[in-house]
C-alpha positions in Angstrom: 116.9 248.9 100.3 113.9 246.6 100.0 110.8 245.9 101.5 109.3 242.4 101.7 106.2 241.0 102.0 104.4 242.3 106.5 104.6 239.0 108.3 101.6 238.3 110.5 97.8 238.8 109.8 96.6 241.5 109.1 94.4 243.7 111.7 94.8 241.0 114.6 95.4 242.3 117.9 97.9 241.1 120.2 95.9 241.1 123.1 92.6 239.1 123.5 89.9 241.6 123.3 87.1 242.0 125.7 83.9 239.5 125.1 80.5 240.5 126.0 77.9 237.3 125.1 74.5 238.4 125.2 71.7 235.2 124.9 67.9 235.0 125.3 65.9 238.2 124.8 67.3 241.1 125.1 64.4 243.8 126.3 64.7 247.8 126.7 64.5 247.0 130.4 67.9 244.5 130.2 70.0 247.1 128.3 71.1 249.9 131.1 72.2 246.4 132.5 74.1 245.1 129.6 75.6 248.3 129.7 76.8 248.0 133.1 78.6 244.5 132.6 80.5 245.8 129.6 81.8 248.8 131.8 82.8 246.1 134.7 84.8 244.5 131.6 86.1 247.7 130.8 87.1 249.6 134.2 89.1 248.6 137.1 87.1 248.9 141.0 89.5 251.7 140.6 88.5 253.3 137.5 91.3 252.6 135.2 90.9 251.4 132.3 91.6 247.3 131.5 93.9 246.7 128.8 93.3 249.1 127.2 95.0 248.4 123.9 92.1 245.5 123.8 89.0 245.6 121.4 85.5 245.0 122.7 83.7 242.4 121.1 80.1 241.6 121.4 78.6 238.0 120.9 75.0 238.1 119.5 74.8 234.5 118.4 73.2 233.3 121.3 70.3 236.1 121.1 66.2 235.0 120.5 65.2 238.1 118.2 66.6 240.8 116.4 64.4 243.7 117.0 64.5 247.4 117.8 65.3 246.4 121.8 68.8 244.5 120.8 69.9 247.5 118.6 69.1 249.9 121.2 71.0 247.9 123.3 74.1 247.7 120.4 74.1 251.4 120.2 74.4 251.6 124.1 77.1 249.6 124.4 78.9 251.3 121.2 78.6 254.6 123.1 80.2 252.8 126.6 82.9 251.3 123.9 84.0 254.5 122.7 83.7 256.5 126.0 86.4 253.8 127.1 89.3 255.2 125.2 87.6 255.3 121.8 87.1 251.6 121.5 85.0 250.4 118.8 82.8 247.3 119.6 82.5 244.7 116.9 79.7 242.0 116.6 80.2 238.4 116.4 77.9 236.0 114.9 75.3 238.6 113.8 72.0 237.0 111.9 71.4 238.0 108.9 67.9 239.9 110.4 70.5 241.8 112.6 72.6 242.9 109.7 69.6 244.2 108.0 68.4 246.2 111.1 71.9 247.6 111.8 71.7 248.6 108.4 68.2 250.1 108.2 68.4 252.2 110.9 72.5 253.3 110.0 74.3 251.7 112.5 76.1 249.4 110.1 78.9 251.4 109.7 79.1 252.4 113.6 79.9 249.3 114.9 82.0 246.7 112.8 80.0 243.2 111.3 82.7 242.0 109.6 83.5 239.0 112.1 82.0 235.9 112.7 78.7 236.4 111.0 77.4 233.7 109.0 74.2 232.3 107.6 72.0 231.5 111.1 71.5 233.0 114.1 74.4 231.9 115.5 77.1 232.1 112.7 77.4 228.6 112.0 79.0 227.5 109.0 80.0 229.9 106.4 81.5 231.7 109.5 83.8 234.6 108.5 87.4 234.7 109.3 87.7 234.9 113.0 91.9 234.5 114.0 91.6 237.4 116.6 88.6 235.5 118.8 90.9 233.7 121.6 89.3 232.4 124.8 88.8 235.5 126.5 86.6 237.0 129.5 83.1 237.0 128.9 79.9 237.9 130.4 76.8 236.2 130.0 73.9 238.4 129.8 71.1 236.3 129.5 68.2 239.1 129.1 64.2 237.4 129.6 
């Protein structure tokens, strides 16, 4: 008996995942908010879980300035992510300035960076591999 060669890409989902887009500036104030959209994305008006074999994946591109506000608010909605069935959330389009962050204050490895990130602020060229990103729902958060 012989194995050949998977078929299919590797570590692509089968469903479309669940898209949270935050823009503008995202404050301390705006974060218990961005919170609550990602669980409207995530729960039923009856409390069940949406498909839940989906990832959660979080847009950044479209975010004014990486500071200490927009990885509070990362680590936020990492927490509501995992409380959802253990989900992890993974960034999109992450600025290099973000990256560093993540990194400096140890939430690199918490949430996955790996997608989508690129040279600017919004992923641009050089953009990663991105084959699991299909036109899915998506909130815009746009945070003053």
């Amino acid at each position: 008996m012989s194995f050949g060669p998977r078929t299919g890409l590797p570590d692509v989902e089968a469903m479309t995942p669940i898209v949270l887009v935050v823009t503008g500036r995202v404050t301390r104030d705006a974060v218990p908010g961005l919170c609550a959209e990602l669980e409207a994305l995530l729960y039923g008006p009856d409390g069940a879980a949406r498909a839940p074999g989906a990832g959660v994946d979080c847009d950044v591109g479209g975010v004014v300035r990486a500071d200490l506000a927009l990885v509070e608010a990362i680590a936020r909605l990492g927490l509501v992510a995992r409380r959802a069935g253990g989900r992890r959330l993974r960034l999109r389009n992450v600025s290099p300035e973000l990256r560093s962050l993540l990194d400096l204050v140890g939430l690199a490895d918490v949430v996955d960076l790996g997608y989508g990130t690129g040279e600017g602020a919004g992923g641009g060229a050089g953009a990663g591999p991105m084959p699991e990103w299909g036109a899915g729902p998506g909130v815009t958060a746009d945070a003053d």
